[in-house]
Each structure stands twice: as structure tokens, then as C-alpha cells.
C-alpha positions, 0 to 999 in steps of 0.5 A: 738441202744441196740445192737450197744452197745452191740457190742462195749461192746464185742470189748472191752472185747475181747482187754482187754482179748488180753492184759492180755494174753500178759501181762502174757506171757511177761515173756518169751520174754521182762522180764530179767532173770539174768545169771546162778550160774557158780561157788562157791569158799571158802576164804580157802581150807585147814586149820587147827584148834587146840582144845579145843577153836579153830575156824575158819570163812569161806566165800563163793563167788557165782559167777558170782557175779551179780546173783540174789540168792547167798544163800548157806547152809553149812555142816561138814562131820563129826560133831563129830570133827568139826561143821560148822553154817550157817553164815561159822563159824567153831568150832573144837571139837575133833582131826581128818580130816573133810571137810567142803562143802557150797553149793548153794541154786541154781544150787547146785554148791559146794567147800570143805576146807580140816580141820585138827583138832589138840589136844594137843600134849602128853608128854612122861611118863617113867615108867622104861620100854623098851618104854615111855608112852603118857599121853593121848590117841591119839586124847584126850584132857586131861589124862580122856578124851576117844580120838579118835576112831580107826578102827586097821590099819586105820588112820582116824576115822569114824562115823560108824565102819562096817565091810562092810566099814572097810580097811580089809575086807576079805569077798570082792574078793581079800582083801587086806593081814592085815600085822603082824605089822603095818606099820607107814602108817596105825599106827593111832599114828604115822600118827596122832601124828608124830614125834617117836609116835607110837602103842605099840606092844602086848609084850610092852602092856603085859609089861605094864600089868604085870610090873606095879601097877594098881589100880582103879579110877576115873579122872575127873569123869572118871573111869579107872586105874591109871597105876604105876611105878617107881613114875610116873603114866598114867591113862586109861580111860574106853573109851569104843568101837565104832560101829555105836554108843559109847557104854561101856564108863566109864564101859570098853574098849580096848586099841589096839596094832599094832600086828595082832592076826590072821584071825578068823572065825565067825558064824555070820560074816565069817572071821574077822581079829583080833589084840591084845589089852588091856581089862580093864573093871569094872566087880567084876570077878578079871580075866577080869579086865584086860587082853590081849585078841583078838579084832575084827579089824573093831570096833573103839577103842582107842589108847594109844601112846609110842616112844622110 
């Protein structure tokens, strides 16, 4: 009897063990599994935002739209200008192109918006000279504000200024010819403002330099020089450079013209191309104060505007 029992206590273990096994592995032929990401698709593709103030909200759909996970996560290709939060919303900081990418969580299916973020636009000052002058640098908001940053012949800034990833780069094979004076294809200026804006050339910096009164000073806690003639005046920030990082600012900078200087040689790097600028720095020895001087091309360096 004990071992007829026994024996139906085993049959039973043996079913139930049976069915737990299929239970666990029902998943792969009775449990419904729900379609796959196709697709995501942003409400815009291209926009443009004007700071300071200006946002703009984006929406993404994940498609098909009976998915079981539609979460997405969002990035800025260039937080300097614009950022971007995890609900979509766009907030413009500076001046310049930048794109905005949702993703999703599953699959890691992705679209883009096309952002332009507009500043201000500059008012034309006239000092007496054969051009007049913007009152901001390209890309500010405001007379002290530094701008933008600018490779010279670039027209887009950039988080790193290298010479590795810089328009000219003569170390590569075949490199493209820097021109004498650069075309409003790859004037910052000119792309970036339109209308008659342009860079100055190194003869209308020099004119700059040598017909007007300068005088030091600050503006909105910014130091630089208060440039004058004729009643009117700009003011010229120490902006500062750009290479991987901002350095110099409120201490010194250089305001880049259109005109090549040449294609010098460094020990250090090799050939570099090198364009005419304004140097403006803070230092007690009256000669480098401000003076035109070669600046290597590939730092980033801003910009003050002139038209006709």
C-alpha cells in the first residue's frame, strides 16, 4: 500500500513538473509579442528660433502607433546654441545652426529638425570711414556680449577648433587653396547676417585702428575698447579665442578680417594658413594693445561686420 502511494505521489510530480515546463516556455508560441519600431517622425523638420527668449516645443511620433514602448530620448548637436529637454522643448542660447535628434528608447530609430537660432540684427554705425561699422559682433546679443566664434573662412561655429577638422587644412593631400580674400561663400558675415554685411578686409581694420580714438573700458562688465570718431562710437569686447575651450575672455582677443596673410610654417604643427586680425589685449606694454598681426586660421575668433 505504502508503495502504491508512493508511486501516485511520482505521477503527480512528474505532471506538474510537465506543466510548469510548458508554462515557462509558452512565450515562444502562445504569447503575443507586439510589432516592431518602423519609424519616428518630429511635427517639424526646420525652424527657426530668435534669442534671446526664443523656444520652440517638438513632438515626436513612433510609429506603428500601436507599439508597446514609444519612449525617446533627445539631444542638441551643439548645446552652446540651443538645448533641448527630455519632454522636446527647445530653448535657443546663441546665434548659429544646430539639429535637434529624438531617438527612440527601442530599435534606436531617429529624425532631426534643422534649427536656426537668430540674434539680433546689427545697426550700422558710421564713424567718417570709407565703410560702417555693426555694433555688435556677428552672432551677439548685445554691444559687450563676445558672439560667435569663427574658424576664418568657416561660416558655422564649432565646439572644437582644430586643425585636424578645420576647412583648410594643408597637412591633408590635395588641400583645398585658401583664397587672398574670401568670397561671401565662406564670409561668416555675410552668411550669417545677409543683406550688405560683410568682413572687413585688413586695409579697412587698419583704418579702423589708426583713424579713431580708443579708449579702454568696460560694458556691462566687459572690458574692451570704446572705438570713436566723429561723435559715434562701438565697443569691442575682449572676446577672447576658441579652441577646444573659451579662453582669454575679458582679457584679450582678435577680431578677424576676410584677407589671407599667407601659409606660414610651424615647428610644431607644420604649415598653417594664417589671415590678418585685430589684437586688442589688456597688457601694460602700450605696443600689444592693439595692433594687426597674423592669426592662425583654425582658432575660433569673432567677428565685427561692416557694409557699404
Amino acid at each position: 500500500m505504502k508503495r502504491l502511494i508512493a508511486l501516485i505521489a511520482l505521477a503527480a510530480a512528474v505532471v506538474a513538473a510537465a506543466t510548469s515546463c510548458k508554462d515557462r516556455f509558452k512565450t515562444n508560441k502562445d504569447v503575443k509579442v507586439g510589432p516592431e519600431i518602423s519609424s519616428v517622425e518630429l511635427n517639424k523638420h526646420e525652424e527657426t528660433l530668435v534669442v534671446p527668449g526664443g523656444t520652440l516645443q517638438l513632438s515626436a511620433t513612433v510609429y506603428p502607433e500601436d507599439v508597446t514602448n514609444k519612449k525617446v530620448t533627445w539631444s542638441s548637436s551643439m548645446t552652446r546654441v540651443a538645448t533641448v529637454d527630455q519632454n522636446g522643448l527647445v530653448t535657443g542660447h546663441l546665434p548659429g545652426n544646430v539639429d535637434i535628434t529624438v531617438t527612440t528608447q527601442v530599435g534606436e530609430k531617429t529624425d532631426v529638425c534643422h534649427l536656426t537660432v537668430k540674434g539680433p540684427d546689427p545697426k550700422a554705425v558710421d564713424l567718417g570711414l570709407s565703410v560702417k561699422w555693426a555694433d555688435i559682433n556677428v552672432g551677439a546679443l548685445s554691444e559687450s556680449d563676445p558672439g560667435t566664434y569663427f574658424a576664418w573662412g568657416e561660416v558655422t561655429p564649432k565646439d572644437l577648433y582644430k586643425k585636424y577638422n578645420y576647412k583648410y587644412n594643408v597637412d591633408i593631400s590635395n588641400p583645398p587653396t585658401p583664397p587672398s580674400v574670401l568670397p561671401a561663400s565662406e564670409d561668416a558675415a555675410s552668411v550669417n547676417l545677409g543683406g550688405s554685411w560683410r568682413m572687413p578686409t585688413k586695409a579697412e581694420m587698419e583704418a579702423l585702428l589708426s583713424s579713431c580714438t580708443w579708449e579702454r573700458t568696460t560694458a556691462n562688465g566687459m572690458n574692451g575698447y570704446r572705438v570713436s570718431r566723429n561723435g559715434k562710437s562701438i565697443f569691442l569686447p575682449y572676446a577672447g579665442s576658441w579652441e577646444d575651450q573659451q579662453g582669454g575672455l575679458n582679457s584679450g582677443g582678435g577680431y578677424m578680417t576676410s584677407t589671407l596673410k599667407e601659409v606660414i610654417s610651424s615647428a610644431y604643427e607644420g604649415p598653417l594658413v594664417s589671415a590678418w586680425a585685430l589684437s586688442i589685449s589688456d597688457t601694460d606694454r602700450e605696443e600689444f594693445q592693439r595692433y594687426i598681426a597674423g592669426f592662425v586660421g583654425y582658432y575660433g575668433h569673432t567677428i565685427r561686420a561692416v557694409c557699404p
